[in-house]
Structure formats: structure tokens, C-alpha cells
Backbone as CSV, one residue per row, in Angstrom:
resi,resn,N_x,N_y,N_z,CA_x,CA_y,CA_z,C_x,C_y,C_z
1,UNK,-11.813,4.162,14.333,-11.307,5.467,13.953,-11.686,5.731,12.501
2,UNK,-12.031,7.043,12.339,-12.127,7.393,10.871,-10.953,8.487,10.348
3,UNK,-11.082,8.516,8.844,-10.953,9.311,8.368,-8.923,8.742,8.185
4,UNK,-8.645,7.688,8.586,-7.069,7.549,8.323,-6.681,7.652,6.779
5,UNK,-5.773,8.039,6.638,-5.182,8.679,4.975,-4.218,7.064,4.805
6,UNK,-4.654,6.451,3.647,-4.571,5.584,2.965,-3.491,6.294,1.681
7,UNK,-2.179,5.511,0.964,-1.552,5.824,0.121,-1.878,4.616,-0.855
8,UNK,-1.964,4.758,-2.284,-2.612,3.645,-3.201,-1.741,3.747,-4.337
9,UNK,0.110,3.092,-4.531,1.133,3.632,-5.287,0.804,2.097,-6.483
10,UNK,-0.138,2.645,-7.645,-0.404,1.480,-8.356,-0.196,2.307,-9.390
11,UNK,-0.046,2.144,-11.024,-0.336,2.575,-12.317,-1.159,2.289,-12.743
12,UNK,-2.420,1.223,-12.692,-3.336,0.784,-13.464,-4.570,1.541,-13.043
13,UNK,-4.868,2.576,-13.704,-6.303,3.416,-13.183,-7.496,2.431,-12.311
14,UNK,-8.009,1.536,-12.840,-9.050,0.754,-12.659,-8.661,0.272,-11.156
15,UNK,-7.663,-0.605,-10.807,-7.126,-0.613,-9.327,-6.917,0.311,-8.433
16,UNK,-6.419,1.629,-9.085,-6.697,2.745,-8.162,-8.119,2.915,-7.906
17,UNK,-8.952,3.249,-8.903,-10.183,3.598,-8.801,-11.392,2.716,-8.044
18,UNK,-11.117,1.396,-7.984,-11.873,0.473,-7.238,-11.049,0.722,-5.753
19,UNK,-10.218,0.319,-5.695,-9.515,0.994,-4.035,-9.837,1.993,-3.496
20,UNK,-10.218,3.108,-4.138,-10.761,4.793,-3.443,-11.915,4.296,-3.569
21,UNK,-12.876,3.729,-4.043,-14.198,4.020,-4.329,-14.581,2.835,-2.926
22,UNK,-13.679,1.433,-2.691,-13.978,0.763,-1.420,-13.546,1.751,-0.570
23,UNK,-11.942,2.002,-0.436,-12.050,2.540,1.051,-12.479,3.599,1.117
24,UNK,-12.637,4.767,0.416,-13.523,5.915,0.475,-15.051,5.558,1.174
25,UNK,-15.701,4.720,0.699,-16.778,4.451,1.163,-16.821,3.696,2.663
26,UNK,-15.440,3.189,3.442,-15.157,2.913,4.690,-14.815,4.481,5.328
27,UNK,-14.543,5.587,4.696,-14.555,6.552,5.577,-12.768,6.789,5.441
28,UNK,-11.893,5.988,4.698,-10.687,6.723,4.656,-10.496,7.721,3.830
29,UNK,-9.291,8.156,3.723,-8.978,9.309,2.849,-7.901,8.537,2.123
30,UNK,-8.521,8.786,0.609,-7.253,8.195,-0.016,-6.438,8.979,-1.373
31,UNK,-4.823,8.867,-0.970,-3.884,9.577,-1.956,-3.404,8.240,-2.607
32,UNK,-2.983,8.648,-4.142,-2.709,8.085,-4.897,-1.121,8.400,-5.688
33,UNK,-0.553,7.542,-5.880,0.343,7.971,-6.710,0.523,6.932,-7.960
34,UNK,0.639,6.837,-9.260,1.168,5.941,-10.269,2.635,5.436,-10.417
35,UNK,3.326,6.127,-9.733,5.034,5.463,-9.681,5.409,5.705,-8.106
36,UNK,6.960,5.636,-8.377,7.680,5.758,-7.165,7.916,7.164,-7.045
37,UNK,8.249,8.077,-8.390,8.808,9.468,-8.024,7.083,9.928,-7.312
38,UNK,6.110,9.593,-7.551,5.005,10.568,-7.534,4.711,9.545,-5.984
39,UNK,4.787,9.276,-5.475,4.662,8.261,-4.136,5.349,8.831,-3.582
40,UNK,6.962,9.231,-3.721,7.875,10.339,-2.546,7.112,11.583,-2.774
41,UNK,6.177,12.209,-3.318,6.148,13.485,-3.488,5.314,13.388,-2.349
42,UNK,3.850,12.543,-2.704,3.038,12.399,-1.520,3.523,11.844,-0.245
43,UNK,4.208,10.883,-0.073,4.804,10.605,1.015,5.768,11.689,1.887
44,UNK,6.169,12.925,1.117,6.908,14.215,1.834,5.673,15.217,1.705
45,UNK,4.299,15.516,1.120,3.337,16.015,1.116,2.825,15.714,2.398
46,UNK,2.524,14.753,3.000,1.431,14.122,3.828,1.454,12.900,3.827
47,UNK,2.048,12.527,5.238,2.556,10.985,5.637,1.409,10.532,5.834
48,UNK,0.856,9.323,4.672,-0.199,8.636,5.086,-0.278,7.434,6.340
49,UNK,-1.007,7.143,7.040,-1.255,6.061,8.267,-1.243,4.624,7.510
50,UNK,-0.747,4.482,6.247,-0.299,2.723,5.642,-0.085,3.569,3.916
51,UNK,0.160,2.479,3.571,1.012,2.237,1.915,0.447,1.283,1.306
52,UNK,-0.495,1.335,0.502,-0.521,-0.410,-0.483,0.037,0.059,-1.705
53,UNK,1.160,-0.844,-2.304,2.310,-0.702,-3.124,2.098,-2.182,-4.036
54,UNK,1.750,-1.364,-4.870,2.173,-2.311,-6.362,3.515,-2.473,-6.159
55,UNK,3.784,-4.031,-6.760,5.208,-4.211,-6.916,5.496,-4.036,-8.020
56,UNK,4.735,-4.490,-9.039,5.039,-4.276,-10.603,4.899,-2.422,-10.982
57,UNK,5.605,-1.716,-10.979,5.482,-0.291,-11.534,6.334,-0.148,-12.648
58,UNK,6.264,1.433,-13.315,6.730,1.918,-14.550,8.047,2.378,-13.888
59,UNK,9.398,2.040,-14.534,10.649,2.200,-13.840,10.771,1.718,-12.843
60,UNK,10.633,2.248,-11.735,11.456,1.595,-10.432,10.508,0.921,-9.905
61,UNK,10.832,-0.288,-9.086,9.620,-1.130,-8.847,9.284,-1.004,-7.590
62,UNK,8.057,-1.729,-6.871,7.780,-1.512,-5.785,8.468,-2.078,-4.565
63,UNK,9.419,-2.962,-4.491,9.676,-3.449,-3.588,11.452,-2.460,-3.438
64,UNK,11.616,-2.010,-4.723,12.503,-0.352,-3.803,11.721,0.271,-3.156
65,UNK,11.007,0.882,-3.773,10.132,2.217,-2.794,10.309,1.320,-1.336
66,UNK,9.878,0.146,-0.994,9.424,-0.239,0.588,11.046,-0.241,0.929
67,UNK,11.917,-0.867,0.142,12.988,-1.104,0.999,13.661,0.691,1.151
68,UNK,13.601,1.740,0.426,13.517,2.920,0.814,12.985,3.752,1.880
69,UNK,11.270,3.162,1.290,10.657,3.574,2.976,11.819,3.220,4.242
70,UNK,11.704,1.653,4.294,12.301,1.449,5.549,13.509,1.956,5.954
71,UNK,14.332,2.554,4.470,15.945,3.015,5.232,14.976,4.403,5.807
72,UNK,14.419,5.352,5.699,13.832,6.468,5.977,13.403,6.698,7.700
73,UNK,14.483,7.107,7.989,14.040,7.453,9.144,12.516,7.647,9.698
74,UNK,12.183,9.200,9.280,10.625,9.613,9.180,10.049,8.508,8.622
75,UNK,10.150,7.267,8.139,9.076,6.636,7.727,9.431,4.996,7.738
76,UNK,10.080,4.896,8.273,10.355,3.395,8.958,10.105,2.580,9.208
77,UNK,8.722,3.157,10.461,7.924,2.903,10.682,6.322,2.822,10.414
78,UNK,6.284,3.489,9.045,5.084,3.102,7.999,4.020,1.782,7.290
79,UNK,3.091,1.513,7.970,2.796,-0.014,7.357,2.486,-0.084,5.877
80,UNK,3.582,-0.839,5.454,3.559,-1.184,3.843,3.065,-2.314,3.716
81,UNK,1.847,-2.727,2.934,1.320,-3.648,2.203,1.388,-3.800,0.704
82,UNK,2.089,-4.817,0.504,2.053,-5.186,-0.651,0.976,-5.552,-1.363
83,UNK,0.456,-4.485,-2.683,-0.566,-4.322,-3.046,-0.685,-5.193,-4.758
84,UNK,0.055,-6.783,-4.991,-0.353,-6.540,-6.145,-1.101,-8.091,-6.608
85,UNK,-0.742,-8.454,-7.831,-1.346,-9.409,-8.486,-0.085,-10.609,-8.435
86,UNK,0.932,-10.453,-8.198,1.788,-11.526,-8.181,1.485,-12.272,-7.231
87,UNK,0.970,-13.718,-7.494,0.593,-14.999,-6.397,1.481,-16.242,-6.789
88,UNK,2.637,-15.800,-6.673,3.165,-17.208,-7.006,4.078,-17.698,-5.691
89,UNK,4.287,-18.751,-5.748,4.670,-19.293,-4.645,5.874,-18.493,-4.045
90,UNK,6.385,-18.272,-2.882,7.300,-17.646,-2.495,7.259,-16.495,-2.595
91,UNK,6.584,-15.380,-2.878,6.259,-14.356,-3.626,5.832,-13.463,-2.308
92,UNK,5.241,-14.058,-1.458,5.131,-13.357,0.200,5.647,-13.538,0.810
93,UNK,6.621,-14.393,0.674,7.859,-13.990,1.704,8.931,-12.948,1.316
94,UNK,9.076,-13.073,-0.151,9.998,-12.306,-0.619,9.373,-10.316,-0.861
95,UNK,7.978,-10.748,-0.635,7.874,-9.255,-0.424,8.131,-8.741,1.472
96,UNK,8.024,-9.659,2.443,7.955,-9.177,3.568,9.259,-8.973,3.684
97,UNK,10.057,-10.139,3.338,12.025,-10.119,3.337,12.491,-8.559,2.895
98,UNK,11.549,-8.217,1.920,12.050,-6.522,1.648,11.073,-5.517,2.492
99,UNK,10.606,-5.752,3.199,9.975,-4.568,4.184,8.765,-4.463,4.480
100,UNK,7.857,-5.580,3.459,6.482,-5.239,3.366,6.236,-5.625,4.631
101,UNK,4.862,-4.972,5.206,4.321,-5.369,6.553,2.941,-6.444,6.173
102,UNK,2.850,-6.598,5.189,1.402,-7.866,4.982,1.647,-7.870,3.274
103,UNK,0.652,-8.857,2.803,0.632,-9.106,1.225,-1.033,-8.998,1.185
104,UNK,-1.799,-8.671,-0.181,-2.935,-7.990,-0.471,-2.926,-8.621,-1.789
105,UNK,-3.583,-9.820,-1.998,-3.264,-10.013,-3.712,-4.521,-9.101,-4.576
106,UNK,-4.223,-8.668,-5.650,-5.337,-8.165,-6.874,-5.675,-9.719,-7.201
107,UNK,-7.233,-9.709,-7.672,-8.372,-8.166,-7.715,-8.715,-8.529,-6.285
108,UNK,-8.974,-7.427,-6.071,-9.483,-7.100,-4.609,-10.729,-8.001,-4.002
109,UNK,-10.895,-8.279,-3.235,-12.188,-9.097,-2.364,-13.096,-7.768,-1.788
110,UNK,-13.949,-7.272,-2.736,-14.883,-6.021,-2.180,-14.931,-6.337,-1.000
111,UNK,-16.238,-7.136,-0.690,-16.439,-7.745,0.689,-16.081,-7.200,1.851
112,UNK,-14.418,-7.611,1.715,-13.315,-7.170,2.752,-12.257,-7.032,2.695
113,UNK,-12.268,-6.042,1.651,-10.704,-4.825,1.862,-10.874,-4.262,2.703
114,UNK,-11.827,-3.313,2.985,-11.830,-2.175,3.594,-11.215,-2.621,4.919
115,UNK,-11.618,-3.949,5.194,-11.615,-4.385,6.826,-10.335,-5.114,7.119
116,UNK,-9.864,-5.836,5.933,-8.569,-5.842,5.810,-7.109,-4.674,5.895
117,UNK,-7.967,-3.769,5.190,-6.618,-2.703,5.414,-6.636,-1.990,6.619
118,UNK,-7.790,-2.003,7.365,-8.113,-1.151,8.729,-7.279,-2.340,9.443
119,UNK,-7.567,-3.421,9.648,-6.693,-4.476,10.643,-5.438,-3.839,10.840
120,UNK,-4.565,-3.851,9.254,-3.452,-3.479,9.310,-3.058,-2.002,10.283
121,UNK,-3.591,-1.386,10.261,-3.859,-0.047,11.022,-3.662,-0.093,12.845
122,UNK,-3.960,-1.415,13.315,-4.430,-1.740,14.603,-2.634,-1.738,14.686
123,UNK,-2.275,-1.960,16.314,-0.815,-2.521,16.334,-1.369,-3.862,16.928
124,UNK,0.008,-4.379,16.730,0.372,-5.927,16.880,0.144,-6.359,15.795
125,UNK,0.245,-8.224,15.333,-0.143,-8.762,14.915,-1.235,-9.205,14.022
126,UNK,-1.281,-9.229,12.759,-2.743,-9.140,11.715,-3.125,-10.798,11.486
């Protein structure tokens, strides 16, 4: 399938900008937001088909926004990937324990993001 709308809720330009410029070039469409308030705007704009969510953000962090998503009716059912640089031990469980649907560490594996975040897209099991 093409053309699925990708959400990319990071602050660091350069991570946004390498993320649109991979999956753009797989054929998604991708919205961006730098926090959590600007992530609900787009997320009530145009429900994207997945979420990769920085956990580290400016004010509220990322692992509210997911545990928000999930109280959200309309969006419950949204696949959230945890989008960041934290690799420390325990650190993926404690993002799935709050809602995330997979973990994504920074910097990205060009290679295979694109094919990574499409998996997530499939149902069942990644």
C-alpha cells in the first residue's frame, strides 16, 4: 500500500528531517509535530495510520501523549512507536508498559526504516 500518513512527534529538526526525507522517499505521507500540544492538533487534523513519538520532548513527555492516545477512544487503537534515542536497559519494556506498540531506537538505520515502520502498519505481530 502507498501513500499511508505517518505522524513524526520529535523536536530535534535533523530527526524530523531525515525521517520525511526516508519515508517520503518510501511513498508515505508525513506530518510532523515538535511537542505534544502540536501532535493533538495534528492528531484531531488528520488521524495518521501510526505515531513515532519521541519520548524525550519540550514539557510534556512522550510517553503521556501515548498513554493519552490510548485513553482516547478515536485513537486507541493507533500504532505508537516509540521513536527515540533512549537504549538503556529496561527502557522497552517500560515504553510498551505505557502503550507503545514497538521501540525504534535513534539514529535511524537508513537501510531499513522505511521497512520497519511499514511492518508496523501490517496487523498482527512485528
Amino acid at each position: 500500500m502507498a501513500g499511508e500518513r505517518i505522524l513524526v512527534v520529535d523536536d530535534n529538526p535533523l530527526n524530523v528531517d531525515l525521517a520525511r526525507y526516508v519515508l517520503e522517499a518510501d511513498g508515505f505521507i508525513v506530518d510532523e509535530a515538535p511537542d505534544v500540544e502540536a501532535a493533538w492538533a495534528q492528531l484531531r487534523a488528520c488521524r495518521p495510520d501510526l505515531a513515532l513519538v519521541d519520548i524525550q520532548l519540550p514539557g510534556v513527555d512522550g510517553l503521556t501523549l501515548v498513554r493519552a492516545i490510548r485513553a482516547s477512544p478515536e485513537l486507541a487503537d493507533l500504532p505508537v512507536i516509540a521513536f527515540t534515542a533512549y537504549a538503556m536497559h529496561g527502557d522497552e519494556q517500560r515504553f510498551l508498559a505505557a502503550g507503545c506498540d514497538g521501540y525504534l531506537a535513534k539514529p535511524i538505520d537508513v537501510p531499513t526504516f522505511a521497512a520497519t515502520v511499514r511492518a508496523w502498519l501490517r496487523p498482527g505481530p512485528t
